[in-house]
Every structure is written in C-alpha cells, then in structure tokens.
The first five atom37 places (N, CA, C, CB, O) and aatype in JSON, in Angstrom:
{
  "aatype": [20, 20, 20, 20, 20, 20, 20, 20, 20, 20, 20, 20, 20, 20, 20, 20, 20, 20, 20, 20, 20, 20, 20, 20, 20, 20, 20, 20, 20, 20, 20, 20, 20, 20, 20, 20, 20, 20, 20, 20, 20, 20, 20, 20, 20, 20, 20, 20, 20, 20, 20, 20, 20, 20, 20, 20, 20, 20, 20, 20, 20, 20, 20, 20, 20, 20, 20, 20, 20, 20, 20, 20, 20, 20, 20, 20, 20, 20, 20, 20, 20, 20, 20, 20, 20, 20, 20, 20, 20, 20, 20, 20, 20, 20, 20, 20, 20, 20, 20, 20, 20, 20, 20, 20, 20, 20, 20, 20, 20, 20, 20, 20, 20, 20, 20, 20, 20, 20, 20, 20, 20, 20, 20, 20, 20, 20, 20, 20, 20, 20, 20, 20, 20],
  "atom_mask": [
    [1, 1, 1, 1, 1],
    [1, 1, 1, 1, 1],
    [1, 1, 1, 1, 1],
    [1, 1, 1, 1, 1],
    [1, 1, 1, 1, 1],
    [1, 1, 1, 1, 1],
    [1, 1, 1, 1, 1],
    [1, 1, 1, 1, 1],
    [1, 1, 1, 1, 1],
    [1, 1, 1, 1, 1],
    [1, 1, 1, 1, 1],
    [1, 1, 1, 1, 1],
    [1, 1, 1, 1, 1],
    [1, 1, 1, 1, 1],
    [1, 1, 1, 1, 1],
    [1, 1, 1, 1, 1],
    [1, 1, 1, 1, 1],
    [1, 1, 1, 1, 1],
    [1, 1, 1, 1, 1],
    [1, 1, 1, 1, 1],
    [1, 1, 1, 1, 1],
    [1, 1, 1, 1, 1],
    [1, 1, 1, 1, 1],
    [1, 1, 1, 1, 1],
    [1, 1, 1, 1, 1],
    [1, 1, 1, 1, 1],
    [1, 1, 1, 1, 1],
    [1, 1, 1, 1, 1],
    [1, 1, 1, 1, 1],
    [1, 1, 1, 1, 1],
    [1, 1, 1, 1, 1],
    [1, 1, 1, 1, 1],
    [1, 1, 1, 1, 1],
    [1, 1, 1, 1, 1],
    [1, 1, 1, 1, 1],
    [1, 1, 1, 1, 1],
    [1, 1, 1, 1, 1],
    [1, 1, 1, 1, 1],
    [1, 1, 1, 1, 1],
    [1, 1, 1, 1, 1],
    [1, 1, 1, 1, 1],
    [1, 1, 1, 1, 1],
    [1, 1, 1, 1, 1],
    [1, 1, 1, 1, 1],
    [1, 1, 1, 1, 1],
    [1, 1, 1, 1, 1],
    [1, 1, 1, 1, 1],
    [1, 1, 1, 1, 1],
    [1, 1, 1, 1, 1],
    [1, 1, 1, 1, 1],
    [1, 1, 1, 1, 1],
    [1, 1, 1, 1, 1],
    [1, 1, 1, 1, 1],
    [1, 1, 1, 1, 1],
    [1, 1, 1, 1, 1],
    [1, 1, 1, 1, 1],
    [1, 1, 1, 1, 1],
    [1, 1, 1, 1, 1],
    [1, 1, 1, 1, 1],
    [1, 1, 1, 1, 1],
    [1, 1, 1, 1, 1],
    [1, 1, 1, 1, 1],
    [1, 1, 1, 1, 1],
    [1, 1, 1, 1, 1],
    [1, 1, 1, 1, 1],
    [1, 1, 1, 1, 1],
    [1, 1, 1, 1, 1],
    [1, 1, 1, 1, 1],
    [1, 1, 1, 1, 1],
    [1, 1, 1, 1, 1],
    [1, 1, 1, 1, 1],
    [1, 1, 1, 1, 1],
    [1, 1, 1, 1, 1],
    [1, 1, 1, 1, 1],
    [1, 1, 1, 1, 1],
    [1, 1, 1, 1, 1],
    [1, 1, 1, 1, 1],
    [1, 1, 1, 1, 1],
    [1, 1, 1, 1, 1],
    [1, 1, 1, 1, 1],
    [1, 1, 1, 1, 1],
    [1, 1, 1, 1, 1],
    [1, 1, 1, 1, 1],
    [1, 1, 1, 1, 1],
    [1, 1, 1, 1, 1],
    [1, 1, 1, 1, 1],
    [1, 1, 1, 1, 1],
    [1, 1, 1, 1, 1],
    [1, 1, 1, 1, 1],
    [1, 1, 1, 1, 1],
    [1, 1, 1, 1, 1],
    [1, 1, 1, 1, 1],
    [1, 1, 1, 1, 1],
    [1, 1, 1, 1, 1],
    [1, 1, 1, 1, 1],
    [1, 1, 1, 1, 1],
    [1, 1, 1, 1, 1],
    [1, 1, 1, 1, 1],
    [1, 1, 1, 1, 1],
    [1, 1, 1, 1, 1],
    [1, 1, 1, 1, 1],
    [1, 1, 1, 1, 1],
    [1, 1, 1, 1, 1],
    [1, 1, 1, 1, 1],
    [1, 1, 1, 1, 1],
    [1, 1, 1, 1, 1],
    [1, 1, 1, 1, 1],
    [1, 1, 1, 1, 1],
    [1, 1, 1, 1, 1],
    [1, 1, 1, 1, 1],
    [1, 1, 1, 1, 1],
    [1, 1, 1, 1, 1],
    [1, 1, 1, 1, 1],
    [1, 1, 1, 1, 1],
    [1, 1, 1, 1, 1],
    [1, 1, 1, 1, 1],
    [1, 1, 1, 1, 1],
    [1, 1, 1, 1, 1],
    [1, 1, 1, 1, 1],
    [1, 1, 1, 1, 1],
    [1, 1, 1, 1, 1],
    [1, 1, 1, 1, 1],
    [1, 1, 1, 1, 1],
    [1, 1, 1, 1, 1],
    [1, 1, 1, 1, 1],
    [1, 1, 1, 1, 1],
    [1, 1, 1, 1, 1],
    [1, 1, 1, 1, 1],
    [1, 1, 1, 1, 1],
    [1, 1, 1, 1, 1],
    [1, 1, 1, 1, 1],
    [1, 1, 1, 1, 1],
    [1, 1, 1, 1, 1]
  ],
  "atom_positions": [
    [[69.09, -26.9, 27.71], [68.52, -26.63, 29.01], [67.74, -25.31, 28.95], [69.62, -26.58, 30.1], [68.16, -24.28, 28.42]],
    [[66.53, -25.47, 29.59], [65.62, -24.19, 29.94], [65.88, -23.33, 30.94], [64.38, -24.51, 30.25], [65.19, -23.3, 31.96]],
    [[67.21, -22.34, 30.68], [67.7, -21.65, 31.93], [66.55, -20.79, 32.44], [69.02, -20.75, 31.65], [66.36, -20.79, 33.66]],
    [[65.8, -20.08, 31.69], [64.32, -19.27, 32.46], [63.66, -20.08, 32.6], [63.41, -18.21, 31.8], [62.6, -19.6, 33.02]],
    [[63.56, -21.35, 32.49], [62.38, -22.68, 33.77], [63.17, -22.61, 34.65], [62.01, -24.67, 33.46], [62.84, -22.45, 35.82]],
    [[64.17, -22.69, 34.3], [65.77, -23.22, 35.35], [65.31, -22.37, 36.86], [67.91, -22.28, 34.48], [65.24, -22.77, 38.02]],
    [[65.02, -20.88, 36.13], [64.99, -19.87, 37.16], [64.51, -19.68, 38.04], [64.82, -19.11, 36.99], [64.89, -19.39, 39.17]],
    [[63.04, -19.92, 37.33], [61.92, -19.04, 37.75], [61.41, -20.68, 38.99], [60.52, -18.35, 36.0], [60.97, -20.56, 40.13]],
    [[61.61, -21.69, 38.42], [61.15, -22.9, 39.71], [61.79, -22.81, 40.43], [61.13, -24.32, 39.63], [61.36, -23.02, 41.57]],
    [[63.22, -22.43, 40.25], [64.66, -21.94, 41.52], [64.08, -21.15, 42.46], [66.12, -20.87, 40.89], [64.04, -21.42, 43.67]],
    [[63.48, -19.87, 41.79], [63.25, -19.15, 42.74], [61.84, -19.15, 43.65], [63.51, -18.07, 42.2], [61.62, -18.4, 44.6]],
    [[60.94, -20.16, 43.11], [59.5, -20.29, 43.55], [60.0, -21.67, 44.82], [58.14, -20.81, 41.92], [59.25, -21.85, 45.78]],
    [[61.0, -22.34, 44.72], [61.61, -23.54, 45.25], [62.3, -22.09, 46.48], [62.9, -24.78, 43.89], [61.67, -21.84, 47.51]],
    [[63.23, -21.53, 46.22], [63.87, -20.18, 47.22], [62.85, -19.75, 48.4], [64.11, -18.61, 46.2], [63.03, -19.75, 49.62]],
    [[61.54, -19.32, 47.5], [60.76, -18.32, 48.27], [60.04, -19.26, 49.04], [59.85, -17.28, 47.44], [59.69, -18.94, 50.18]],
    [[59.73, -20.58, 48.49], [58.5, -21.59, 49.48], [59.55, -21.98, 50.79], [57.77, -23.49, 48.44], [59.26, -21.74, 51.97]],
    [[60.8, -22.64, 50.34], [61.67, -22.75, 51.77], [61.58, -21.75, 52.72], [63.1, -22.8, 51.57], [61.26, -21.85, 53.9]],
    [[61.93, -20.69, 52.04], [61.93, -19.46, 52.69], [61.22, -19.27, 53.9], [61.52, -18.59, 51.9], [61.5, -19.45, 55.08]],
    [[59.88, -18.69, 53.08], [58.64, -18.7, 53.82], [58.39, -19.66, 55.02], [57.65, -18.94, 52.9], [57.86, -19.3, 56.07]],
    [[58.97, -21.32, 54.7], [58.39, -22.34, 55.39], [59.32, -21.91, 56.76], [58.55, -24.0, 54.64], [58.8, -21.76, 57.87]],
    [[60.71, -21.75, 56.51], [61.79, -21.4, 57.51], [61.57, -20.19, 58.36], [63.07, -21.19, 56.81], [62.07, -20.14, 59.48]],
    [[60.91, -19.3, 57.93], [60.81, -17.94, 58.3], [59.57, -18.29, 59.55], [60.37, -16.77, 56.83], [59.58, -18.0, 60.75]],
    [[58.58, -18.98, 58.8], [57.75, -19.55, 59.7], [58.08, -20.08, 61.39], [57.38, -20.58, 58.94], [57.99, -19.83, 62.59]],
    [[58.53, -21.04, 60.23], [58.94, -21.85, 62.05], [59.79, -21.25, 62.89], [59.74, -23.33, 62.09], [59.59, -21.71, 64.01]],
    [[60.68, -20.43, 62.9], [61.96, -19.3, 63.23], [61.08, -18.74, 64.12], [62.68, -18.13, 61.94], [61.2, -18.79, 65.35]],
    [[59.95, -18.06, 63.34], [59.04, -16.9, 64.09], [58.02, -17.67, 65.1], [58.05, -15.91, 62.87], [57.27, -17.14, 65.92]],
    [[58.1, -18.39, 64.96], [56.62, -18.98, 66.31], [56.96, -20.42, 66.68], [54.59, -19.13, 65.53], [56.08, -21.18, 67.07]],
    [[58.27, -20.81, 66.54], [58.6, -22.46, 66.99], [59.53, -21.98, 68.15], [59.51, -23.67, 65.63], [59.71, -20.77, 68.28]],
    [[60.23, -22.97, 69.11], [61.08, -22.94, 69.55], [62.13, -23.72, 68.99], [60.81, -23.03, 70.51], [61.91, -24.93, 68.84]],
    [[63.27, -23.23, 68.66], [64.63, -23.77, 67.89], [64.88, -25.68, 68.74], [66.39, -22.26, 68.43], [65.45, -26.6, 68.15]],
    [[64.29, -25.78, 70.15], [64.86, -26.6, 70.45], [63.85, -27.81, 70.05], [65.34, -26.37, 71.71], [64.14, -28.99, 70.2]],
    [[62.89, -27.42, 69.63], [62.07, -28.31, 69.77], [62.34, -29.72, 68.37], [60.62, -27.41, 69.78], [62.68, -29.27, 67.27]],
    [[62.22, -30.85, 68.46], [62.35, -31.86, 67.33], [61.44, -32.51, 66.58], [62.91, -32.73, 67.68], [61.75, -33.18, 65.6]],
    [[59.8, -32.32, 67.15], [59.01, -32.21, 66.68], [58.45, -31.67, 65.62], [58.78, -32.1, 67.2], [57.97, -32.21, 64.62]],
    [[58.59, -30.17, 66.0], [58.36, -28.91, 65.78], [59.09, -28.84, 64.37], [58.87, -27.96, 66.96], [58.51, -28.4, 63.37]],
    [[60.94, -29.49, 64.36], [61.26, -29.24, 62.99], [61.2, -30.41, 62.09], [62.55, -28.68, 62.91], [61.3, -30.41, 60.86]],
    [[60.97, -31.58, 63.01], [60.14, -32.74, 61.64], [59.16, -32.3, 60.93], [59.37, -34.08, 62.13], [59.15, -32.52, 59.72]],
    [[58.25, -31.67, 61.48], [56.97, -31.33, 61.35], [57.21, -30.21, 60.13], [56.26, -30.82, 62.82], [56.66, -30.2, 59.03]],
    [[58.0, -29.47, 60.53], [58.28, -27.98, 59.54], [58.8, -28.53, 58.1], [59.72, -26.78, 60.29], [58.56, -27.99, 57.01]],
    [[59.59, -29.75, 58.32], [60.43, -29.69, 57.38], [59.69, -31.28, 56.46], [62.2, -29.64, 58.1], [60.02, -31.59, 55.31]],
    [[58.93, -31.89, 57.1], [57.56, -32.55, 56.5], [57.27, -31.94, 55.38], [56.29, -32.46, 57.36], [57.39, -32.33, 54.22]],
    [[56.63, -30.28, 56.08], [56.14, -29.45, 55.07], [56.77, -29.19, 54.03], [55.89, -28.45, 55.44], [56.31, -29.39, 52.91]],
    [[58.04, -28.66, 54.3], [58.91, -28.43, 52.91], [58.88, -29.51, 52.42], [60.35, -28.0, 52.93], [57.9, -29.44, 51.67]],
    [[59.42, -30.75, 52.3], [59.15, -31.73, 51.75], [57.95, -31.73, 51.01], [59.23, -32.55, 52.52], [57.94, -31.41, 49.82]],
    [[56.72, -32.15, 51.77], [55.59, -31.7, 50.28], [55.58, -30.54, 49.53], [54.13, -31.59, 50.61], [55.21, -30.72, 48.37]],
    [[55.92, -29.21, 49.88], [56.14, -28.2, 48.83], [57.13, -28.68, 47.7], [56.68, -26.9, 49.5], [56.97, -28.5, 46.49]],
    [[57.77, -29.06, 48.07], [59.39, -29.46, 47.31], [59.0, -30.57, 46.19], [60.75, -30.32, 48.63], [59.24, -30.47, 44.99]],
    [[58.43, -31.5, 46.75], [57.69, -32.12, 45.78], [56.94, -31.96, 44.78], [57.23, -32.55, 46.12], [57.03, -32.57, 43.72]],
    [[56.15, -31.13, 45.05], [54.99, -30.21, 44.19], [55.66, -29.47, 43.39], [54.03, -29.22, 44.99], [55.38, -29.26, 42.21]],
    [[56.81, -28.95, 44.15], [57.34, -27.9, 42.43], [58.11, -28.96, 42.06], [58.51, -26.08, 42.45], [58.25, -28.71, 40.87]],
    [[58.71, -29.98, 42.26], [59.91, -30.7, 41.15], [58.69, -31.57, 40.33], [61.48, -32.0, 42.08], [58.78, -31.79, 39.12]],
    [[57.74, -31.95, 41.01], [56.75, -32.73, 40.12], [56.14, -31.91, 38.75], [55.46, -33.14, 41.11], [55.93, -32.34, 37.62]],
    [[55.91, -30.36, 39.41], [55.31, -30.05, 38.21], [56.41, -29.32, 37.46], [53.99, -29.24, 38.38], [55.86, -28.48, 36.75]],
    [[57.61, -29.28, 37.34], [58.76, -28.91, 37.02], [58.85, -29.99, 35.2], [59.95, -29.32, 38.57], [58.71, -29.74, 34.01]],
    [[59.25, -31.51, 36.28], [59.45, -32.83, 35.46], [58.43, -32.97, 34.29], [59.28, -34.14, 36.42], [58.58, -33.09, 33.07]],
    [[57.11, -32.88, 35.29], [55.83, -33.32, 34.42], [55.65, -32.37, 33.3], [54.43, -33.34, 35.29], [55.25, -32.68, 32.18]],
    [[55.91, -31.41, 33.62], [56.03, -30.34, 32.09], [57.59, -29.99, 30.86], [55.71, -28.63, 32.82], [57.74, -29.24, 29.89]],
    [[58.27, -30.75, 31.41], [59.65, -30.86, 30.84], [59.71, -32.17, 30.3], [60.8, -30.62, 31.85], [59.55, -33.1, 31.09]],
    [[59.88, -32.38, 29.3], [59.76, -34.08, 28.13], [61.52, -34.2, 28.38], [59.07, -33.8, 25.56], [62.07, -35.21, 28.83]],
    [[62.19, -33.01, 28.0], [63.58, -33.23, 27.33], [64.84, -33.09, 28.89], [63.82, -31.67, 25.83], [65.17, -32.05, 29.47]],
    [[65.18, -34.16, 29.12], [66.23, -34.06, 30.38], [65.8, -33.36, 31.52], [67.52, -33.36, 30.03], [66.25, -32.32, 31.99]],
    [[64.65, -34.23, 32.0], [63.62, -33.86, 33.22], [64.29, -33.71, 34.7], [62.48, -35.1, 33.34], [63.87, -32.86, 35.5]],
    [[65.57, -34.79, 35.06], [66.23, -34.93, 36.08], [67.41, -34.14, 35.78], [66.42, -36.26, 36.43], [68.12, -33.71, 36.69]],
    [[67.67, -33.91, 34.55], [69.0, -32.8, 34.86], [68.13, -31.19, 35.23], [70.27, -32.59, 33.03], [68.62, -30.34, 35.97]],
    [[66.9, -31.07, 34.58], [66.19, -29.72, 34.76], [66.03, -29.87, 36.22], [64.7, -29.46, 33.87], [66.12, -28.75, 36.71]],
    [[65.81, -30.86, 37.21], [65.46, -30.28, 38.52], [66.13, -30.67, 39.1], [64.41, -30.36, 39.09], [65.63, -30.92, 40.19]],
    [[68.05, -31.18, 38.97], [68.9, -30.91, 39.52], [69.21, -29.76, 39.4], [69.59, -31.54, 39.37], [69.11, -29.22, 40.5]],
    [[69.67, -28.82, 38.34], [70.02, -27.86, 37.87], [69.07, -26.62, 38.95], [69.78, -28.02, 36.23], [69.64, -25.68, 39.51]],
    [[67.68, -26.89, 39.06], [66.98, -26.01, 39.89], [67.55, -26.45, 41.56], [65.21, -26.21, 39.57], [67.82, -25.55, 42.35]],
    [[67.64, -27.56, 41.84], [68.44, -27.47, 42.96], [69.47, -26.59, 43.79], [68.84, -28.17, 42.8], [69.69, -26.01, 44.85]],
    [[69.88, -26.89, 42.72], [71.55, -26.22, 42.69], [72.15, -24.79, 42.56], [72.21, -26.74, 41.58], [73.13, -24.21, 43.03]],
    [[70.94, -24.42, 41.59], [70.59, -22.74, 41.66], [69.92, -22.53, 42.76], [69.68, -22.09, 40.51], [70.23, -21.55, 43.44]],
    [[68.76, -23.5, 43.24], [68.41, -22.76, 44.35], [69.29, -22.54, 45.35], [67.44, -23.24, 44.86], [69.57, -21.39, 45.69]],
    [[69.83, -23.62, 45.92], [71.15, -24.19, 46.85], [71.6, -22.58, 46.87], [72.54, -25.61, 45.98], [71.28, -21.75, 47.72]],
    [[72.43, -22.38, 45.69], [73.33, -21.38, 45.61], [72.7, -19.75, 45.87], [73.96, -21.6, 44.2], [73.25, -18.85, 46.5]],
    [[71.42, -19.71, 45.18], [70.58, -18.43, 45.97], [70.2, -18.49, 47.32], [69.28, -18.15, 45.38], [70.03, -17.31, 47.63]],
    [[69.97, -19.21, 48.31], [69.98, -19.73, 49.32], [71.1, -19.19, 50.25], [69.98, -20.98, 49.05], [71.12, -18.61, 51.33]],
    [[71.93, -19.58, 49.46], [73.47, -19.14, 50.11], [73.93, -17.85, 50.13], [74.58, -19.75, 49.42], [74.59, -17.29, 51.0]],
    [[73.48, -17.4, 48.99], [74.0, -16.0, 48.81], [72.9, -15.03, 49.64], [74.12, -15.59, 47.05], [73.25, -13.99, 50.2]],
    [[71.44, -15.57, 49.62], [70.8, -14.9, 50.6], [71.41, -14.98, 52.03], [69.5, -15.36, 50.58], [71.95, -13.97, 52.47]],
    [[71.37, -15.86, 52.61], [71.97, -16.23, 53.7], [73.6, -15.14, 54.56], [72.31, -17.77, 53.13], [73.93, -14.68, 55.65]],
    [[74.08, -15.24, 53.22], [75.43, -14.29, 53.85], [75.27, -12.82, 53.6], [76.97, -14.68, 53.08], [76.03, -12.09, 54.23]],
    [[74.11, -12.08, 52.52], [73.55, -11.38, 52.59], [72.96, -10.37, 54.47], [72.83, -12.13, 51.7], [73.06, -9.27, 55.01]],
    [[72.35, -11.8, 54.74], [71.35, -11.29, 56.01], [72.11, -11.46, 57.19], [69.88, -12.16, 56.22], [71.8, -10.88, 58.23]],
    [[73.37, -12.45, 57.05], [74.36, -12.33, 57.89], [75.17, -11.15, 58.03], [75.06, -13.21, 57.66], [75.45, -10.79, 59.17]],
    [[75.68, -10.35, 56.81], [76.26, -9.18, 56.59], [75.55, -7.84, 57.05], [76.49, -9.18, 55.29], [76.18, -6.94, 57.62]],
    [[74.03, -7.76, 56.7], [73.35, -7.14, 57.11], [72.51, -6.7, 59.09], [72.81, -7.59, 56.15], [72.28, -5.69, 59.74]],
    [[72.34, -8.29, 59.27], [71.3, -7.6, 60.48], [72.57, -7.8, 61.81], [69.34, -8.8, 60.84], [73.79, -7.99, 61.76]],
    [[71.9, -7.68, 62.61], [72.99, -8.0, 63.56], [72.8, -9.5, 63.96], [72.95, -7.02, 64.88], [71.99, -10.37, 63.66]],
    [[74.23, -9.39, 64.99], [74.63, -10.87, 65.44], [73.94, -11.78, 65.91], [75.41, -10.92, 66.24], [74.73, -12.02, 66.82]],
    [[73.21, -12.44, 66.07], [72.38, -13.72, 66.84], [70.73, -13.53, 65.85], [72.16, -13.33, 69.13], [69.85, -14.34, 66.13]],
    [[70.5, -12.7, 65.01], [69.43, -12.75, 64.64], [69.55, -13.6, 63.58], [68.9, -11.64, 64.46], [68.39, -13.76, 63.2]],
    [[70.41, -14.36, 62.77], [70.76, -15.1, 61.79], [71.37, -16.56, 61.85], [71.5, -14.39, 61.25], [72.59, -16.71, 61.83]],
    [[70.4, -17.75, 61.92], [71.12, -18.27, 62.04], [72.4, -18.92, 61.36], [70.59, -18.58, 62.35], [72.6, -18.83, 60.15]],
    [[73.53, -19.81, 62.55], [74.68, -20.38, 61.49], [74.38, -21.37, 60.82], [75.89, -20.82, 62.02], [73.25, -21.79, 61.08]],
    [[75.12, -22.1, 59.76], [74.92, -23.64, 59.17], [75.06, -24.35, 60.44], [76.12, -24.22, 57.94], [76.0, -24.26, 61.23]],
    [[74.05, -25.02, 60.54], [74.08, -26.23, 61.45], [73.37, -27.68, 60.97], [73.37, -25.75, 62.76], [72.75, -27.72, 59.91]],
    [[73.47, -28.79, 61.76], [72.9, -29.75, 61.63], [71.4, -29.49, 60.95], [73.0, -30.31, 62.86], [70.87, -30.22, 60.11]],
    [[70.93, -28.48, 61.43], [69.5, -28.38, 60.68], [69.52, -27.98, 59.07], [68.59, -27.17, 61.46], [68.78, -28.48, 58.22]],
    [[70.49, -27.04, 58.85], [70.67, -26.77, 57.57], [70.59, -28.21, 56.79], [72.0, -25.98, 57.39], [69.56, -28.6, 56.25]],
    [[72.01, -29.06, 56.8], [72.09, -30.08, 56.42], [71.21, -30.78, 56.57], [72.85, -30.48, 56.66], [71.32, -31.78, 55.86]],
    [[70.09, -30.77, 57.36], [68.82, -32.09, 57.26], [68.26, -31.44, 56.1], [67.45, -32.36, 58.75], [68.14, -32.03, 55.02]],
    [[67.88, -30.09, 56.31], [67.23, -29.7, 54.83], [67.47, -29.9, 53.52], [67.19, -28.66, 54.68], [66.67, -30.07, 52.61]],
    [[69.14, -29.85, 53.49], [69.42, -30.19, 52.05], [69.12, -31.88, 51.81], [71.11, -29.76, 51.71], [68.86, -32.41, 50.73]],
    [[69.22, -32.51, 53.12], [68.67, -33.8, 52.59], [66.99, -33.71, 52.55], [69.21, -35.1, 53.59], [66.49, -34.68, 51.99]],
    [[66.33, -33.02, 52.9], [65.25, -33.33, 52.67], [64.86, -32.84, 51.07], [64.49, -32.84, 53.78], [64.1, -33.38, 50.27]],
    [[65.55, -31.77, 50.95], [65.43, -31.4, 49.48], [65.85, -32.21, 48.09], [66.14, -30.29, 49.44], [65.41, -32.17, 46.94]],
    [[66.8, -32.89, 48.67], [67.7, -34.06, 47.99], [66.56, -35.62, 47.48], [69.1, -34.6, 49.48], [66.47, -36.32, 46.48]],
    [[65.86, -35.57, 48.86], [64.69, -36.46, 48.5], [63.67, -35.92, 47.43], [63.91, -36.74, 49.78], [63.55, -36.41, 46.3]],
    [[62.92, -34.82, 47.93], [61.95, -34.3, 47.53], [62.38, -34.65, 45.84], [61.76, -32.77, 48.14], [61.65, -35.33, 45.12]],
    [[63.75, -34.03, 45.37], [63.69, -33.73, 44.36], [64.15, -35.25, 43.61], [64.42, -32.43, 44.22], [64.72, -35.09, 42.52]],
    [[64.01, -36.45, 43.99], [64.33, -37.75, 43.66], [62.63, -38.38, 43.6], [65.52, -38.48, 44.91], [62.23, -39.01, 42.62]],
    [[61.65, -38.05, 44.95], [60.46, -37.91, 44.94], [59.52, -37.35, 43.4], [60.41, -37.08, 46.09], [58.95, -37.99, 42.52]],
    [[59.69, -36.02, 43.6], [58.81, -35.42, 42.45], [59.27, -35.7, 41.18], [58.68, -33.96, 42.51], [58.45, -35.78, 40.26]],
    [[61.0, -35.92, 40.87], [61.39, -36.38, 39.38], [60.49, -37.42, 39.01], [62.9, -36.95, 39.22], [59.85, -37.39, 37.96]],
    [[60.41, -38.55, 40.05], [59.65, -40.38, 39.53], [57.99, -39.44, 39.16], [59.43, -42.27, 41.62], [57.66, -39.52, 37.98]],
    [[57.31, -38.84, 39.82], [56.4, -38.8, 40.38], [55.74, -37.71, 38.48], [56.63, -38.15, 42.29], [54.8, -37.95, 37.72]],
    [[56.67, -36.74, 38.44], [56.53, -36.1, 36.88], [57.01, -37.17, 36.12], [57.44, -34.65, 36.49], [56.56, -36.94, 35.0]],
    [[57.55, -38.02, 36.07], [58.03, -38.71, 34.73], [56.88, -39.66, 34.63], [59.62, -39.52, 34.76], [56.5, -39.55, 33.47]],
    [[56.23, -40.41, 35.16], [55.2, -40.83, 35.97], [53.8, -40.5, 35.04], [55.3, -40.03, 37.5], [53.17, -41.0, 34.11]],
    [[53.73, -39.0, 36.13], [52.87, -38.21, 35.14], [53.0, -37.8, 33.48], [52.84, -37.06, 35.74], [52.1, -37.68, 32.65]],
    [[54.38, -37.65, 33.34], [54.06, -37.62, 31.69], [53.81, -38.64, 31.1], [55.0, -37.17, 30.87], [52.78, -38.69, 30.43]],
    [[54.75, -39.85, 31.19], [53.98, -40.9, 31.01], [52.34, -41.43, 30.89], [54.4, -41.32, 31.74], [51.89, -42.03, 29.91]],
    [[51.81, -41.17, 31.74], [50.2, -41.27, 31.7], [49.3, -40.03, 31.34], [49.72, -41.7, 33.08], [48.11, -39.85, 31.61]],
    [[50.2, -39.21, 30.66], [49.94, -38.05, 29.71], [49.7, -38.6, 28.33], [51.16, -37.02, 29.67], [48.6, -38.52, 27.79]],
    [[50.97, -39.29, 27.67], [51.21, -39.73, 26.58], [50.64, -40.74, 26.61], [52.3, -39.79, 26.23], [50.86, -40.94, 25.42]],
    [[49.91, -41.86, 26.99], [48.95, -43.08, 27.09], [47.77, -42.51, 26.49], [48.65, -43.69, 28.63], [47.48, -41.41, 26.95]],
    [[46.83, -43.07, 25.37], [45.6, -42.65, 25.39], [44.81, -43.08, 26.21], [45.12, -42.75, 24.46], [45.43, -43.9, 26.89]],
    [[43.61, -42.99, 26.6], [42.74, -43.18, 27.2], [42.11, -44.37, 27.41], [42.19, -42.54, 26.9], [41.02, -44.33, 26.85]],
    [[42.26, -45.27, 27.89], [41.35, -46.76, 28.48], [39.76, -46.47, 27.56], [40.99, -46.73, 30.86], [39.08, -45.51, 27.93]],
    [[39.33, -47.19, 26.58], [38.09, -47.11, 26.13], [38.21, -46.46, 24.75], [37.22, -46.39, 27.1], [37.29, -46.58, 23.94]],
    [[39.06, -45.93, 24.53], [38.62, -44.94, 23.47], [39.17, -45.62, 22.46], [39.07, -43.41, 23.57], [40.02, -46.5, 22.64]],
    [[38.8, -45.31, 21.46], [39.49, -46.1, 20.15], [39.57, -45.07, 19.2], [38.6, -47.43, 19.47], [40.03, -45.29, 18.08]]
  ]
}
C-alpha cells in the first residue's frame, strides 16, 4: 500500500469536504433540504473526481487504496471535528446528526462511483488505439 498516496488524497478528500461544508454552514440555512441535496450533490462530484483519479493512477489494489483514503479521511474528519468542538464555543460547532451520516453515505457512493469509473479508465489506458497497427 501507498501510505503517502494514502495521505495526501485523504487529505485533498478532508480539505474539499471541508471547504464544501464550511460553505454551505456560512450562507445556507441549516433547515433548508434543498439547499443540502444540492451541497452535498457537490461533494459527491468532488468525491468522485479524487477517487477516480486516485484508482485511475493506482494499477495495484485500486479499491483497497480508496477505501483506505476513506477511512483516513473519516478519521481526520473526526479528529478535526472534536478539535473545533474543544476549541470554539458552544453552538458554533455542529453535533453528529442525521446530516453527518447522509454524508458518509454520500461518500460511501462516491467512492464505489469513482473506483468503477478509474478502473474503467485504466482499462482504456492499457487498450491500444482503434486504427493503429
């Protein structure tokens, strides 16, 4: 296993949620259901995009490499999380809720999504070319 691929997509997978969450937090209203289909749409195509180009550049145990980034991310996620809980004050953080858990399923897809989608692509990497001889 490529623990520095492992990492470094963990943490580019960390910072895009991040960002996407931080987003909607700052200019959505929490109640809205639209608002977090819509948000979490987005993560979904980000999420995709890095496990695709994760897979598509990994030949050797493509679905254990972007479980493994999951799971690190998952876990940096978490540790950020009780971090900013420990730190800011009370109500500025939110708790695990139902929304959390939609995310990990949306991430759960994404990363079932972009595995087919890089294996896919390497596949029609390794094909020569239609015409050429």
């Amino acid at each position: 296993m490529n623990w520095r691929k492992i990492g470094k997509y963990a943490g580019a997978l960390l910072f895009a949620s991040s960002a996407i969450a931080f987003i909607e937090g700052f200019c959505c209203s929490p109640s809205s259901f639209a608002v977090m289909l819509g948000f979490n749409a987005i993560a979904f195509l980000v999420s995709v995009a890095i496990f695709t180009h994760l897979v598509a550049g990994q030949s050797y145990r493509p679905f254990a490499h972007a479980l493994a980034v999951l799971l690190l991310e998952e876990a940096m996620g978490l540790a950020l999380w009780l971090v900013l809980v420990l730190m800011l004050p009370d109500g500025l953080v939110s708790p695990l809720d139902a929304q959390v858990f939609f995310g990990w399923l949306v991430l759960g897809c994404a990363l079932a999504a972009g595995t087919v989608l890089g294996i896919n692509l390497q596949r029609r990497a390794r094909q020569p070319a239609e015409g050429c001889t």
